[in-house]
C-alpha angles and dihedrals in degrees: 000000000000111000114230134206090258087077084052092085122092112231098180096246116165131237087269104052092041091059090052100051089052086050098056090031096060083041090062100041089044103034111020109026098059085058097048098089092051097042096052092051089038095049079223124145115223105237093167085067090049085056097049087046086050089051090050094049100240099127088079101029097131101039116080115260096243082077088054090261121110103253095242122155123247092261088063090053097041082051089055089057096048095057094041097050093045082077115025124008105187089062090053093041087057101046094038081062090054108052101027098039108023103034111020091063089052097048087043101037110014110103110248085277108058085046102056087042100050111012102066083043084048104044084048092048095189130082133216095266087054089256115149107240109187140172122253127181119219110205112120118067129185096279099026112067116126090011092056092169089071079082098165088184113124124215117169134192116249119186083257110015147000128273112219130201138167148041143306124186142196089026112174117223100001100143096053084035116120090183143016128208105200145151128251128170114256089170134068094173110031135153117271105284091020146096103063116109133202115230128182104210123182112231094229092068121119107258094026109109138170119212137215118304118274108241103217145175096258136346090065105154090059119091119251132173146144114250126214133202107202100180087325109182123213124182104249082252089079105089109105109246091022127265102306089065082060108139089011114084103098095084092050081057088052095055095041085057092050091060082042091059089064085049083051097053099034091053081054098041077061103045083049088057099048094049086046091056095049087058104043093050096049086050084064106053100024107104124185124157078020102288139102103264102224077073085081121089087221084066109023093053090049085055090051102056093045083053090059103030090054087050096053090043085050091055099041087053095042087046092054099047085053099056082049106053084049087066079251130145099274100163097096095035087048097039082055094056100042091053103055100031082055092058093032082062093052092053096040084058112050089029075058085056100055096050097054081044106193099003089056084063093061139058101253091085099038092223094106081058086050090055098046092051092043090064090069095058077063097061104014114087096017125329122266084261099052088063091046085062099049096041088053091046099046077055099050102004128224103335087177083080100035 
């Protein structure tokens, strides 16, 4: 893999995070890259790289390793994503989905209990019988996608358990899933900004139920499905955070998006990369009227702006994890780089595309994959309006109540 100017930069990364970044960087080169371009025509998700991730250690890497992770920051982790999404994005969209969505709420949110039970099985991945055992989130339903408060999900209240019943959609990793952290309504009447609960259901439970494979655009090697709860019971100790966090998970759902939002931009920031290291290579050997044709300023010029825009995309997504990582406000600062690593993804690509000409169009070069996953940073984790909207009203807040 060639590397580009845009690694020329000096992020002031320390000796820890640069090591890690080599080290996922070579296992993506060595182990996943080499599958990319099967998994995405075969509709088929790599579990032998989920393994090698969940050898590495890089299945818990955020979470300490009293809880059985490896104690490294979020920008280690964004950096994880990156790397593995320059080359294949349907492997870091799936194991962005599992650390950021289906283990980091439990660690964060679950009681003592719940954390000691699922988060060590969850950081391993991987059970005794060499089995994957991930993490999935269950938020966005059918009709509830953008408006995920419009959670039609019932779960009522028995004398000794909870009876669950409805529908989640668009759920990352849910066939190679041990557990699923996931809203549902408790309360018909609540108070304004209440009534949703968190749950944390084993898949394995009677009336949980994964369905068929969706069949998508791009990011077709990861594993997406819709899950049903048909009379699902759960024991009433299920609610993430304990009893007492009953009506009020939403909020907890909400968190838990605003870290996936740096996932989000740093799987585009890779794809973006990727993309960005296809075309700069082949304007180097392409030759027409005999001349390299990143001689021309058509092509030169392309190659420029990617250059730049992948290098602001980089900052903003390094700056939020930071913030991040300092206990510090990050949602504007993450919706921001979400947002324009999402649609600097988008441009790198097809501007990729052009430069290859009728090879990019192909599959020979792999850019056409990276556009085709890209698409998804721009709808998954919230749309490109939808962080419009919370930049704007982290700017002038919420003029609807002003």
């Amino acid at each position: 893999m060639t590397e580009t100017i845009s690694y020329a930069t000096n992020f002031d990364l320390t000796e820890e995070q640069t090591q890690i970044r080599n080290t996922i960087r070579d296992f993506a080169k060595n182990v996943v890259a080499p599958k990319a371009q099967h998994i995405d025509e075969a509709n088929e998700f790599n579990v032998e790289a989920f393994k090698g991730l969940a050898e590495l250690g890089f299945l818990g890497i955020t979470i300490p390793e009293s809880y059985g992770g490896s104690g490294f920051d979020t920008l280690s982790y964004a950096i994880a994503v990156e790397e593995l999404s320059r080359v294949c994005g349907s492997t870091g969209l799936g194991y962005a989905a599992h650390v950021s969505l289906g283990l980091t709420p439990i660690y964060l949110f679950g009681t003592e209990e719940q954390k000691r039970k699922y988060v060590p099985q969850l950081c391993k991945g991987v059970d005794d019988n060499g089995n994957l055992t991930l993490g999935c989130f269950g938020l966005t339903e059918p009709g509830a996608g953008s408006d995920a408060s419009g959670t039609k999900t019932r779960a009522e209240r028995k004398a000794d358990h909870w009876l669950v019943n409805g529908r989640k959609a668009w759920i990352t990793n849910p066939h190679y899933a041990k557990t699923c952290i996931f809203t549902a309504r408790t309360n018909d009447k609540p108070a304004k900004g209440k009534g949703i609960t968190a749950f944390i259901g084993e898949l394995k439970t009677p009336g949980f139920k994964v369905e068929q494979k969706e069949d998508k655009l791009g990011c077709r090697g990861s594993d997406t499905a819709q899950l049903s709860f048909e009379d699902m019971k759960l024991p009433l100790d299920a609610v993430a955070g304990g009893m007492e966090q009953v009506d009020v998970g939403f909020e907890k759902f909400m968190k838990t998006l605003a870290g996936g939002r740096i996932s989000i931009g740093a799987m585009a920031l890779g794809l973006a990369q990727g993309a960005f290291d296809k075309a700069s290579e082949y304007a180097r050997q392409r030759k027409q009227f005999n001349a390299p044709i990143g001689t021309f300023q058509g092509v030169s010029f392309k190659i420029a702006d990617m250059a730049m825009e992948i290098a602001a995309a980089r900052h903003l997504i390094y700056h939020a994890a930071r913030l991040r990582d300092a206990g510090r406000d990050f949602t504007m600062e993450g919706s921001m780089a979400k947002l324009y690593a999402s649609e600097v993804a988008m441009k790198t690509c097809t501007n990729a595309i052009q430069v290859l000409g009728g090879v990019g169009y192909t599959r020979e070069y792999e850019v056409e994959r990276m556009l085709r996953d890209s698409k998804l940073c721009e709808i998954g984790e919230g749309t490109s309006e939808v962080q419009r909207l919370i930049i704007s009203r982290k700017i002038l807040g919420d003029l609807r109540n002003a």
